[in-house]
C-alpha positions as CSV (number, residue, x, y, z in Angstrom):
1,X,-8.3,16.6,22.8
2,X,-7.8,18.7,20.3
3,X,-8.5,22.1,21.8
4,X,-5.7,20.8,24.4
5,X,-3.3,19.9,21.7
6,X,-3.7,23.4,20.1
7,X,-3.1,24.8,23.4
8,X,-0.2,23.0,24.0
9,X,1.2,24.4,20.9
10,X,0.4,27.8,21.4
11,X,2.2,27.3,24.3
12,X,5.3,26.1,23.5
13,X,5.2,28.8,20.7
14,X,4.4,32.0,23.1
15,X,7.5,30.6,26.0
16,X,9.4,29.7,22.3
17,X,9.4,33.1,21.2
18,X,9.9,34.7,24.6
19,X,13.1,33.0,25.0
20,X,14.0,34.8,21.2
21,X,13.5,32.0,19.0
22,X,11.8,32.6,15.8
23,X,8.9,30.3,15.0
24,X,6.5,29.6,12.4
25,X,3.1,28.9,13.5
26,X,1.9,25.7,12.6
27,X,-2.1,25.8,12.3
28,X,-4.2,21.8,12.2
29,X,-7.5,21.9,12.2
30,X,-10.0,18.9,11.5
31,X,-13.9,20.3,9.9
32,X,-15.3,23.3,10.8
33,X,-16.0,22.8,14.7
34,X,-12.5,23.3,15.6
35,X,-12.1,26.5,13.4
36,X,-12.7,28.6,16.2
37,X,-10.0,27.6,18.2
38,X,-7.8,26.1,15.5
39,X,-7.3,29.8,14.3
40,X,-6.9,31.6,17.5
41,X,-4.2,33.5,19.4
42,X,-2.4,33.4,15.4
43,X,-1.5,36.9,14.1
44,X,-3.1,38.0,10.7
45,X,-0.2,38.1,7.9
46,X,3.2,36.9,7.9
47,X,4.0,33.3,7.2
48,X,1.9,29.8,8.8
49,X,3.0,26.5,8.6
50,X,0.7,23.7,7.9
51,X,0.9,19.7,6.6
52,X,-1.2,17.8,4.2
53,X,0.2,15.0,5.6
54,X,-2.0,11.8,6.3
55,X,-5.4,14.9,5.7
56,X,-5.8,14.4,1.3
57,X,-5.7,10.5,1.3
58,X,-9.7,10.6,0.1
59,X,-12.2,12.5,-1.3
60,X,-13.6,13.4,2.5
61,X,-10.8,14.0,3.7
62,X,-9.5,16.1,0.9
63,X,-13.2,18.1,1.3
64,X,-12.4,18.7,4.8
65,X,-9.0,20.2,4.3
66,X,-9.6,22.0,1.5
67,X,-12.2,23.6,3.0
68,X,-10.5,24.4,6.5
69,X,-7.3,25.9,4.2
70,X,-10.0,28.4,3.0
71,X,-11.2,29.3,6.4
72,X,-8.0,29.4,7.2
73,X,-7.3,31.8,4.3
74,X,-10.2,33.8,5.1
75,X,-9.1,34.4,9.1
76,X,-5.7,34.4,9.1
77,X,-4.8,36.6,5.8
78,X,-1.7,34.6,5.7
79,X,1.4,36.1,3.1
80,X,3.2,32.7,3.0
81,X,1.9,29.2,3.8
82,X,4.5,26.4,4.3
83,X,3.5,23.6,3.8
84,X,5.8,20.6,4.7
85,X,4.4,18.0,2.5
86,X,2.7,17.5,-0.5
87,X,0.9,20.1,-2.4
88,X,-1.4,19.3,-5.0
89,X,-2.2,22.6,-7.4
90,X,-6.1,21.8,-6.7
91,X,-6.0,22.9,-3.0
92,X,-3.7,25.3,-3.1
93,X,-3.8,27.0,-6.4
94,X,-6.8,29.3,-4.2
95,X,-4.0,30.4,-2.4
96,X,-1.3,31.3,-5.6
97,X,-4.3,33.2,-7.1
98,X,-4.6,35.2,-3.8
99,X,-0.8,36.4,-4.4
100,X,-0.2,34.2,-1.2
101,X,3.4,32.5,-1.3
102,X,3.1,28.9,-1.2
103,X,6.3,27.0,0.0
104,X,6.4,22.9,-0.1
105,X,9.2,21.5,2.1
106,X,9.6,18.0,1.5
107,X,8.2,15.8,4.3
108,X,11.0,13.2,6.6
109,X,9.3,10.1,5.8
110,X,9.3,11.2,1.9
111,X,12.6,12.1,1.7
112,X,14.1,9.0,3.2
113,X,11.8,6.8,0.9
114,X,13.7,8.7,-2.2
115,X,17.0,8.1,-0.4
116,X,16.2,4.0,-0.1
117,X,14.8,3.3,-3.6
Protein backbone atom coordinates (compact mmCIF):
# COMPACT_ATOMS: atom_id res chain seq x y z
CA UNK A 1 0.00 0.00 0.00
CA UNK A 2 2.43 2.18 0.48
CA UNK A 3 4.70 1.71 -2.49
CA UNK A 4 1.28 2.37 -4.46
CA UNK A 5 0.48 5.49 -2.55
CA UNK A 6 4.05 6.83 -3.27
CA UNK A 7 3.43 6.02 -6.80
CA UNK A 8 0.40 7.66 -6.96
CA UNK A 9 2.12 10.82 -5.89
CA UNK A 10 4.85 10.66 -8.04
CA UNK A 11 2.40 10.60 -10.46
CA UNK A 12 0.29 13.28 -10.05
CA UNK A 13 3.54 15.30 -9.43
CA UNK A 14 5.33 14.19 -12.98
CA UNK A 15 1.63 14.94 -15.15
CA UNK A 16 1.59 18.14 -12.38
CA UNK A 17 4.62 19.52 -13.63
CA UNK A 18 4.12 18.62 -17.23
CA UNK A 19 1.09 20.68 -17.43
CA UNK A 20 3.64 23.81 -15.90
CA UNK A 21 2.69 23.73 -12.44
CA UNK A 22 5.31 24.12 -9.93
CA UNK A 23 5.25 21.62 -7.09
CA UNK A 24 7.04 20.69 -4.05
CA UNK A 25 7.70 17.19 -3.53
CA UNK A 26 6.17 15.88 -0.64
CA UNK A 27 8.41 12.76 0.68
CA UNK A 28 6.42 10.06 3.73
CA UNK A 29 8.07 7.38 4.66
CA UNK A 30 7.33 4.88 7.63
CA UNK A 31 10.96 2.81 9.11
CA UNK A 32 13.55 2.02 7.06
CA UNK A 33 11.92 -0.73 4.55
CA UNK A 34 10.20 1.84 2.65
CA UNK A 35 13.38 4.09 2.27
CA UNK A 36 14.07 2.68 -0.91
CA UNK A 37 11.17 3.69 -2.54
CA UNK A 38 10.03 6.53 -0.24
CA UNK A 39 13.16 8.38 -1.75
CA UNK A 40 12.97 7.58 -5.28
CA UNK A 41 12.28 9.34 -8.62
CA UNK A 42 13.01 12.78 -6.07
CA UNK A 43 15.87 15.09 -7.44
CA UNK A 44 18.89 15.80 -5.07
CA UNK A 45 18.69 19.63 -3.87
CA UNK A 46 16.09 22.10 -4.09
CA UNK A 47 13.30 22.25 -1.62
CA UNK A 48 10.90 18.80 -0.17
CA UNK A 49 7.96 18.99 1.65
CA UNK A 50 7.26 16.76 4.51
CA UNK A 51 4.63 16.55 7.82
CA UNK A 52 5.25 15.55 11.32
CA UNK A 53 1.81 15.31 11.52
CA UNK A 54 0.20 12.35 13.50
CA UNK A 55 4.45 10.62 13.03
CA UNK A 56 6.07 12.36 16.78
CA UNK A 57 3.05 11.50 19.04
CA UNK A 58 5.60 8.84 21.11
CA UNK A 59 8.84 7.96 21.73
CA UNK A 60 8.68 5.09 18.73
CA UNK A 61 7.25 7.01 16.67
CA UNK A 62 9.35 9.96 17.12
CA UNK A 63 12.55 7.27 16.64
CA UNK A 64 11.20 6.25 13.44
CA UNK A 65 10.81 9.69 12.02
CA UNK A 66 13.68 11.08 13.24
CA UNK A 67 15.58 8.58 11.81
CA UNK A 68 13.87 8.35 8.28
CA UNK A 69 14.41 12.63 8.24
CA UNK A 70 18.13 11.62 8.42
CA UNK A 71 17.96 9.11 5.61
CA UNK A 72 16.20 11.41 4.08
CA UNK A 73 18.83 13.99 4.60
CA UNK A 74 21.46 11.72 3.66
CA UNK A 75 19.73 10.71 -0.03
CA UNK A 76 18.06 13.58 -1.03
CA UNK A 77 20.68 16.55 -0.04
CA UNK A 78 17.64 18.64 0.35
CA UNK A 79 18.41 22.86 0.52
CA UNK A 80 14.98 23.54 2.12
CA UNK A 81 12.55 21.22 3.96
CA UNK A 82 8.91 22.37 4.48
CA UNK A 83 7.56 21.12 6.85
CA UNK A 84 3.73 21.80 7.33
CA UNK A 85 3.40 21.10 10.91
CA UNK A 86 5.04 21.08 13.94
CA UNK A 87 8.76 21.22 14.34
CA UNK A 88 10.32 20.49 17.31
CA UNK A 89 14.24 21.84 17.50
CA UNK A 90 15.25 18.12 18.49
CA UNK A 91 14.47 16.59 15.03
CA UNK A 92 15.23 19.14 13.04
CA UNK A 93 17.99 21.18 14.55
CA UNK A 94 20.30 18.16 12.37
CA UNK A 95 18.99 19.83 9.55
CA UNK A 96 19.66 23.88 10.70
CA UNK A 97 23.21 22.66 11.57
CA UNK A 98 23.54 21.26 7.94
CA UNK A 99 22.88 24.95 6.58
CA UNK A 100 19.50 23.28 5.35
CA UNK A 101 16.49 25.83 5.42
CA UNK A 102 13.83 24.69 7.61
CA UNK A 103 10.37 26.16 6.84
CA UNK A 104 7.20 25.37 9.38
CA UNK A 105 3.83 26.16 7.71
CA UNK A 106 1.23 25.93 10.13
CA UNK A 107 -0.99 22.76 9.74
CA UNK A 108 -5.34 23.26 8.77
CA UNK A 109 -6.41 21.49 11.72
CA UNK A 110 -4.05 23.77 13.99
CA UNK A 111 -4.82 26.76 12.67
CA UNK A 112 -8.57 26.49 12.93
CA UNK A 113 -8.12 25.22 16.66
CA UNK A 114 -6.35 28.79 17.32
CA UNK A 115 -9.17 30.45 15.41
CA UNK A 116 -12.05 28.64 17.80
CA UNK A 117 -10.45 29.10 21.26
Amino acid sequence: MQIWNTYRNRALAYWLQNNDISIIPNIRWSDERSYEFAFEGIEQGGTVAISTNGCIRNKTDRYFFKKGLVNMVESLKPDTIVNYSYTPDDIFNLCKEQGIEVIQIENYALTVRKAVV
